[in-house]
C-alpha positions in Angstrom: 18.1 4.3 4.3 18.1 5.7 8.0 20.5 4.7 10.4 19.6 1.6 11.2 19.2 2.7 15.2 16.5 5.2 14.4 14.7 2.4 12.5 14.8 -0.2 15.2 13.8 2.3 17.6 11.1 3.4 14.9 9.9 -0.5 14.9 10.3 -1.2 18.4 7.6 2.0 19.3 5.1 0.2 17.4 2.7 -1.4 19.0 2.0 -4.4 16.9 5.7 -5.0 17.4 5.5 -5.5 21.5 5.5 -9.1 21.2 7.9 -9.5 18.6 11.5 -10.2 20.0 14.9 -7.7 20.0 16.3 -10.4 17.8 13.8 -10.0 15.2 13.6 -6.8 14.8 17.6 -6.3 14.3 17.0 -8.3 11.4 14.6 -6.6 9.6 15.9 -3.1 10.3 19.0 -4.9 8.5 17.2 -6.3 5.4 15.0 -3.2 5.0 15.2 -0.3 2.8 13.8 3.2 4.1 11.6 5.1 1.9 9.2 7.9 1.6 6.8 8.1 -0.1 4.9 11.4 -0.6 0.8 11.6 -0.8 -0.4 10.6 -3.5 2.3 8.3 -5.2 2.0 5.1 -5.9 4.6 2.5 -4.5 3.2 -0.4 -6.5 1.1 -0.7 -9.4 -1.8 -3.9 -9.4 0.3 -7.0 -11.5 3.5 -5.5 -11.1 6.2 -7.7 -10.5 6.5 -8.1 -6.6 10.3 -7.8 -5.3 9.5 -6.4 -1.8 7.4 -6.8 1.0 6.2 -3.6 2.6 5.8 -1.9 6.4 4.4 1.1 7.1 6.7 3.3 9.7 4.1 6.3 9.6 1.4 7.9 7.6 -1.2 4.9 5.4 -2.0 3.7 2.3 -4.7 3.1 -0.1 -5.1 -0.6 -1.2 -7.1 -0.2 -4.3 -8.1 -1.3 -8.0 -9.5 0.2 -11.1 -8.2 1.1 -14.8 -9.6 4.8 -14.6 -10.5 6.9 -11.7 -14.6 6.2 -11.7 -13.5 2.5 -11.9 -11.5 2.6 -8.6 -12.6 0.5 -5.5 -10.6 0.9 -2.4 -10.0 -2.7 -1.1 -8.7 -1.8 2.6 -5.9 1.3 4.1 -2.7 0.2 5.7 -1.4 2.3 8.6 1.3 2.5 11.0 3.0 -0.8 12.2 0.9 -3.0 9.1 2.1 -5.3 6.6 0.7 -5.2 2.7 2.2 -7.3 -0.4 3.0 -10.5 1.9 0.3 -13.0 0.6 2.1 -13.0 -2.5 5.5 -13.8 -1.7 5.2 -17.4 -1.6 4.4 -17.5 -5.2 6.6 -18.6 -7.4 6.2 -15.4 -9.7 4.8 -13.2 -7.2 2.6 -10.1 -8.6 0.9 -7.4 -6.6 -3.0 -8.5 -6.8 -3.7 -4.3 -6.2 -1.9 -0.9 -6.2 -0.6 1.1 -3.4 -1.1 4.4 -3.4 -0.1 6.6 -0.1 -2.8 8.3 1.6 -1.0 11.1 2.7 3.1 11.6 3.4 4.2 8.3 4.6 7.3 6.1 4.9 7.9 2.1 4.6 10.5 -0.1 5.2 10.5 -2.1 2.0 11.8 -5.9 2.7 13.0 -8.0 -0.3 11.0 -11.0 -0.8 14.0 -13.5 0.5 14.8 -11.7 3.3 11.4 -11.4 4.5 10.7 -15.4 3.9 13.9 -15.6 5.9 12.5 -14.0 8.8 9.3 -15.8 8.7 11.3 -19.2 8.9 13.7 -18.5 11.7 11.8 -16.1 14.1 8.2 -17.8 15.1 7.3 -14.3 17.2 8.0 -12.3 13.7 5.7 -15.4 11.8 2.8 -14.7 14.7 2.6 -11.3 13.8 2.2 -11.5 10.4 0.1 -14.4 10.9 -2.8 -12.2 13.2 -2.5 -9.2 10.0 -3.1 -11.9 7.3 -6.4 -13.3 9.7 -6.9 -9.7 10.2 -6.7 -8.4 6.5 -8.9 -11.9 5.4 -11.5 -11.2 8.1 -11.4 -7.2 6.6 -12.4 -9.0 3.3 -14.9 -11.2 4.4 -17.0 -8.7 6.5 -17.3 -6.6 3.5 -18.5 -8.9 1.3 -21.2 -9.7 3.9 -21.9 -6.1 4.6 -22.5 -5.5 0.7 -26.1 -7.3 1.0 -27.1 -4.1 3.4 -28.0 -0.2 3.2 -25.4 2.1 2.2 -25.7 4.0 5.4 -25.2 0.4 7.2 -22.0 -0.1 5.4 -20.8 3.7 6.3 -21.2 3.0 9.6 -19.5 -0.3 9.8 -16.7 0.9 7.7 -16.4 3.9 10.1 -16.7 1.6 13.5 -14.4 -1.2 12.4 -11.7 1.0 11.5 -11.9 2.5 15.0 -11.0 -1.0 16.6 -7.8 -0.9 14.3 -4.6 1.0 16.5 -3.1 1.5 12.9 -5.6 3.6 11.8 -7.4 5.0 15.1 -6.6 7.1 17.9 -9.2 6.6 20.4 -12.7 7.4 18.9 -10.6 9.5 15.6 -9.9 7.7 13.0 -6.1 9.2 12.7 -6.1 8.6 9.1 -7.4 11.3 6.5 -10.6 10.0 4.8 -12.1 12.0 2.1 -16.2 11.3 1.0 -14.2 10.0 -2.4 -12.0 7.1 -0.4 -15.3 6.5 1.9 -17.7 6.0 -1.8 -14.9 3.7 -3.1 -14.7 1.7 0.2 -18.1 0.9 0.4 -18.8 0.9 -3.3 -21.4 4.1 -3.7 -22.0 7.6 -4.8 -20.0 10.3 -3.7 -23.0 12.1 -3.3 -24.7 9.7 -0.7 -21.5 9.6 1.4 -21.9 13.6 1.6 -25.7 13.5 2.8 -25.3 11.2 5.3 -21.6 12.9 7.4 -23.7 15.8 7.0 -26.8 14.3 8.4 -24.9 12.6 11.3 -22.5 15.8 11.6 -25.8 17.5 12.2 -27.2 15.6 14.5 -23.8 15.2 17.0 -23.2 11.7 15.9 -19.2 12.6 13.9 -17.1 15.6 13.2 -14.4 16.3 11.1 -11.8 18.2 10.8 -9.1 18.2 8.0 -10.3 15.1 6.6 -9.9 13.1 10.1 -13.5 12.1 11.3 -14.0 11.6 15.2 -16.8 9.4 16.8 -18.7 11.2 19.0 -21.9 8.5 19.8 -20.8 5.6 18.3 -24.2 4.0 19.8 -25.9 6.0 17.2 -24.1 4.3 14.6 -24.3 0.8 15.8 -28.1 1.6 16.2 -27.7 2.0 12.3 -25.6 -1.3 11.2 -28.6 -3.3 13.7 -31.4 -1.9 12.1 -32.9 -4.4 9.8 -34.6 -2.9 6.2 -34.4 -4.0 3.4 -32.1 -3.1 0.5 -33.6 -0.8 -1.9 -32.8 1.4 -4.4 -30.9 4.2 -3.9 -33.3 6.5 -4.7 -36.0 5.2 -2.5 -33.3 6.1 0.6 -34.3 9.4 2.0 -32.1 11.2 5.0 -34.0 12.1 8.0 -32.2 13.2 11.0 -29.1 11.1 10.4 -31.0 7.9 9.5 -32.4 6.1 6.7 -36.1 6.1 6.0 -38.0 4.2 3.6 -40.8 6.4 1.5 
């Protein structure tokens, strides 16, 4: 591991840690492990035995499922200053319900699974904070499984406005994670091909860019014009792309 300085410093530049007291901190820099994690490689594998409890010092991570590579579904990223694994470590024999897999180069603090209940029981600003990225990660969950009764192009937009109101994985209107068009299909559950046709369509009309597989809002009235629309859900194939949006033949 780091010096432990550089680490609290590390923590204490984060902004979902401005609340959280000097105290707090200390401790966790002192129960954590440093460790990188290079794009790519997974940290945890779904049903693995969970010993640790992980934050994310830079870069993100994929939170995903599947047995073979067409099977995977992408449940949600974690980026800098996030929690993932900590629902679990109240269980008695706590497993990892999904696998981590780092989106690019990245680094986490990995907490062992007493220390971390520790810190929840003796530091209520440290509890809060995990508290609002449970609530967070639950609502994440819940919107998506409302969002899967609409049009695919309704869900890309969502996906893409949403994770804009996330600092972890935004930087004003970029999302400062990379997203390729196969992370977006397994996000929102679709082709690979339909996520292609419409970033071009809205690329086209001045809506996004991207650049190096970061995409930047440019009219993000556009999009919610999209998710607002009300249609029906059809078939795939009875979707056709016209000047960014979704028209019904």
């Amino acid at each position: 591991m780091r010096e432990s300085f550089d680490v609290v410093k590390k923590i204490k530049s984060l902004e979902s840690f401005y609340s959280v007291s000097d105290a707090a901190i200390q401790v966790l820099a002192s129960r954590c492990r440093y460790v990188d994690v290079a794009k790519g490689c997974f940290l945890f594998h779904s049903n693995q035995c969970a010993e640790n409890v992980y934050f994310v010092l830079y870069g993100s991570f994929k939170l995903q499922d599947g047995e073979s590579l067409k099977d995977i579904v992408i449940y949600d990223f974690a980026g800098r200053g996030e929690f993932f694994g900590m629902i679990h470590s109240i269980l008695r024999v706590p497993t990892y319900p999904f696998s981590a897999v780092a989106n690019e180069d990245s680094a986490v603090l990995a907490v062992p699974l007493s220390d971390f209940n520790e810190l929840l029981t003796n530091h209520s600003d440290f509890c809060d904070l995990l508290q609002n990225q449970i609530a967070q990660r639950f609502n994440e969950i819940v919107h998506d499984r409302k969002m899967s009764r609409l049009m695919v192009s309704q869900k890309l937009a969502d996906f893409l406005l949403r994770t804009l109101k996330r600092p972890s994985l935004s930087c004003g209107a970029r999302i400062a994670i990379p997203l390729t068009r196969v992370d977006l299909a397994r996000k929102i559950v679709t082709q690979e091909e339909t996520v292609i046709r419409l970033l071009t369509a809205w690329t086209r009309d001045g809506w996004i860019t991207t650049c190096h597989k970061h995409i930047e809002v440019l009219d993000q009235a556009a999009l919610e014009k999209i998710i607002s629309e009300v249609v029906p859900k059809l078939a795939l194939g009875d979707v056709v792309l016209a000047r960014g949006q979704n028209r019904i033949r």
